[in-house]
N, C-alpha and C positions, 0 to 999 in steps of 0.2 A: 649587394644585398644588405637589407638594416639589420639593425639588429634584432627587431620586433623580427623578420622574417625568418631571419636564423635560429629563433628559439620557437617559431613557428614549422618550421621545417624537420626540426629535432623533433618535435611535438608530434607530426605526421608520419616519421617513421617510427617512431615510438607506437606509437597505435597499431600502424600496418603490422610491426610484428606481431603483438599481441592478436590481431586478426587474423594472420598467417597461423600462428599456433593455436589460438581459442574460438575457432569458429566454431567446431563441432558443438560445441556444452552452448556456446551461443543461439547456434539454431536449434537445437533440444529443446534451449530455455523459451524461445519463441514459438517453437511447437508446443510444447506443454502450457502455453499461455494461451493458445490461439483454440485449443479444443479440451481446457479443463475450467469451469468456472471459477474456480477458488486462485486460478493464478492469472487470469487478463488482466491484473493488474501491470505483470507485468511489461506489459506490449506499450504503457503509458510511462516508463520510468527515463528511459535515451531521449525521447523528445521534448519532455520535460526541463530533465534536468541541462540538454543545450540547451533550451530557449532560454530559461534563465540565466547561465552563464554568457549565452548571445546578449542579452539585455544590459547586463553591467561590461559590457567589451571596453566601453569607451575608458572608466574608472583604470579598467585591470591593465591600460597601457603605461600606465603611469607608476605601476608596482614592479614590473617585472624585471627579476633577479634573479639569475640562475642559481639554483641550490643542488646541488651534487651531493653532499653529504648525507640531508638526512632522506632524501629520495632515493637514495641508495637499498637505503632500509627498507624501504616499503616494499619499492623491486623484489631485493634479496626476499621480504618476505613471501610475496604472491609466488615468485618461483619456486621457494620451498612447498606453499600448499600445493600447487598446481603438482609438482614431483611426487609429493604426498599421496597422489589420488592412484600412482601408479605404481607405491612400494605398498608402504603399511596398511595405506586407508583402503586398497582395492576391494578390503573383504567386504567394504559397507556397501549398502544398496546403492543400487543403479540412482535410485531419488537422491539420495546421500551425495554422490560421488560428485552428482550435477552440481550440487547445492556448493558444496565445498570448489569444486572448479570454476563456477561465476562468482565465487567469494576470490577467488584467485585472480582473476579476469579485473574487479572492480578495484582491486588495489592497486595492481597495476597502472590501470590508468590513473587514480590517484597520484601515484607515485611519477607517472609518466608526467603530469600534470604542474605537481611542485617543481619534481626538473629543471624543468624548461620557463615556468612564469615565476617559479620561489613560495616562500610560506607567506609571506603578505598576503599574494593576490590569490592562495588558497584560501586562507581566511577566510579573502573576502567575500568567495563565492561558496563557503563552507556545507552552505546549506543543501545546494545541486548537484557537489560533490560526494557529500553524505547520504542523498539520494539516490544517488546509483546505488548503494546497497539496498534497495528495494528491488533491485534486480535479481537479488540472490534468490530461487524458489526456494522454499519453506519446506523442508522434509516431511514426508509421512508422519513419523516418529511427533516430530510436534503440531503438526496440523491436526489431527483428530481431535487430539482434547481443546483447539480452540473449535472446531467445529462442532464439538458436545458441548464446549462452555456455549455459545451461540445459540444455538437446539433447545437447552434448559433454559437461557437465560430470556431466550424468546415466549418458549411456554409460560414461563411464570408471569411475564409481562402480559402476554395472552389473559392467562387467569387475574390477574388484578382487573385488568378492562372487565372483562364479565362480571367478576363481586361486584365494580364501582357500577356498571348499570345494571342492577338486580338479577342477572341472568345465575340461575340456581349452576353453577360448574362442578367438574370435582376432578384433581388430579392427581395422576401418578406416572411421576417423571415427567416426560415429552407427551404423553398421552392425558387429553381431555376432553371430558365427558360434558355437555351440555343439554338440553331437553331435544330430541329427535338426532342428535348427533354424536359421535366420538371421534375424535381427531389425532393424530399423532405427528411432531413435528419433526419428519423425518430430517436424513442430512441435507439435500437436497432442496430443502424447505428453509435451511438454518441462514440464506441468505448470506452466506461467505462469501459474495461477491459483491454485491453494491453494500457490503460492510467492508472489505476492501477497498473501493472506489468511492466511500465516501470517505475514510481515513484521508488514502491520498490526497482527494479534490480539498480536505479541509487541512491537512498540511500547506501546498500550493498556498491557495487563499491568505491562511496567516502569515506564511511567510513575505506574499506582496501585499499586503493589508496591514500586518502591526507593526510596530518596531519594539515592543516590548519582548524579551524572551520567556516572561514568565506568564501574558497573556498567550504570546504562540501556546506555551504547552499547556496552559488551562483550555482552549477552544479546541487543540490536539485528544487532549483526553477527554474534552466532551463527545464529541463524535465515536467513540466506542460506546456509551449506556446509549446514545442516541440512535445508533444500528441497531443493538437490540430493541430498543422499543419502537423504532417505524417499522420491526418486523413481527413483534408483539400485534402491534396495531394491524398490520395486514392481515395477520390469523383473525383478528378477532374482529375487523372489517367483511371477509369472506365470508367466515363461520356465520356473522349476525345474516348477510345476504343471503346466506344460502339456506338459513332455515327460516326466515322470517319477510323472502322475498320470493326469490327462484332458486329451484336446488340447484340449475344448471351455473352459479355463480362460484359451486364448490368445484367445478371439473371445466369451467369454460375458460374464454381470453384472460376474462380478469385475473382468471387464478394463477394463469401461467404466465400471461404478460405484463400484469399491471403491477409489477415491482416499482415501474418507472416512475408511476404516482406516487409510491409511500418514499421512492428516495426522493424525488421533486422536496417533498414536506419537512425528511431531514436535510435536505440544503438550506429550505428556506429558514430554518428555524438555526443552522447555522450561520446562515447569512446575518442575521438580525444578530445573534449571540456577538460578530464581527461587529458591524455597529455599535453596539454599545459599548467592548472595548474599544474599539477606534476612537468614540467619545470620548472615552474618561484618558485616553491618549494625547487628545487633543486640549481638553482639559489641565492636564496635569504640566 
């Protein structure tokens, strides 16, 4: 056996345990992604973050160093959270417990990771690594007020569209009034999903598009104002259809399916934002 296979073989049983122990919070976290809108993000985070690490396979043969030491650490630490969930932390919510046990789960394998290929060929793949914590679902506790910040942030975006084409508006809070209309941007509305799946899709992107780090995290934070306002824009796309074309535009396909058009619009408009850093990359 090489030795690539033997730190490949470490690597497989290292997993299978953490499989063996952490399935349950793993199919939770697949269930709760699979039939809640605000978490299908994460059903994209495992396939992802291998392809990327498959794509640099060939590089990461030529780093690999076993490190004991400080993957020790990581280990020791996932096993104390994951222990945690069943001494002190019990008292926290079922959402909580999950959250905190796939935080257990992704260190792990981090740590199973350096193990066996070393801190170089972590490094090198730092990015896909790091993205397994996208796996972790987001607590109740702190999802609400991103899903209020989302809700406000879309109304207002709403109401600026209307002042900027003459449309007489008036608001208060998530609620807006226009001539024959009043609208409310309930949760449900706040689009926490293809504001999720566009974060993602625009992390991916800059991570195989720039090489700069501090363009990735300029086009990273662009794609949050840019959620709210292709959801801005939907309000205020439907609201204008639906009073000044067919009322049926306020309760039909469009209203409920045609998300897919307003995220199409922030892709392309990040696709282009890439461009032009990739330019001045090229450039420089």
């Amino acid at each position: 056996m090489t030795r690539l296979a033997k730190h490949q073989a470490v690597f497989a049983f290292l997993m299978t345990v953490s499989l063996l122990i952490g399935w349950r919070p793993l199919i939770d976290a697949f269930t709760l992604a699979w039939g809640h809108d605000e978490y299908t993000q994460i059903l994209l985070i495992i396939p992802i973050s291998a392809s990327l690490i498959f794509l640099e396979r060939q590089p990461l043969r030529r780093m690999i160093i076993l490190n004991v030491r400080f993957s020790v650490i990581l280990l020791a630490i996932a096993v104390l959270i994951g222990c945690a969930t069943i001494g002190s932390l019990a008292v926290l919510p079922s959402d909580a417990q999950l959250s905190v046990r796939i935080l257990a789960l992704v260190l792990w394998w981090i740590g199973s990771f350096v193990c066996c290929f070393g801190l170089r060929a972590a490094r090198a793949v730092s990015f896909p690594l790091c993205f397994l914590f996208g796996l972790v679902p987001c607590p109740q506790l702190l999802l609400n007020p991103i899903v209020a910040a989302l809700q406000q942030g879309s109304a207002w975006t709403a109401y600026l569209l209307f002042a900027a084409f003459g449309v007489p508006v008036a608001e208060n809070g998530v609620v807006l009034t226009i001539p024959g209309l009043t609208l409310q941007v309930a949760q449900e509305c706040s689009s926490i999903r293809s504001s999720s799946m566009l974060l993602v899709t625009t992390m991916v992107l800059a991570q195989l598009l720039l090489r700069s780090s501090w363009r990735k995290a300029l086009v990273i934070c662009l794609a949050i104002p840019l959620s709210v306002a292709k959801n801005g824009l939907r309000i205020f796309t439907i609201a204008m259809l639906g009073t000044r074309v067919d009322p049926g535009y306020l309760t039909g396909p469009f209203h409920h399916q045609g998300g897919i058009v307003f995220f199409a619009v922030a892709l392309i408009s990040i696709f282009a934002f890439l461009w032009v850093l990739r330019r001045s990359e090229d450039l420089s």
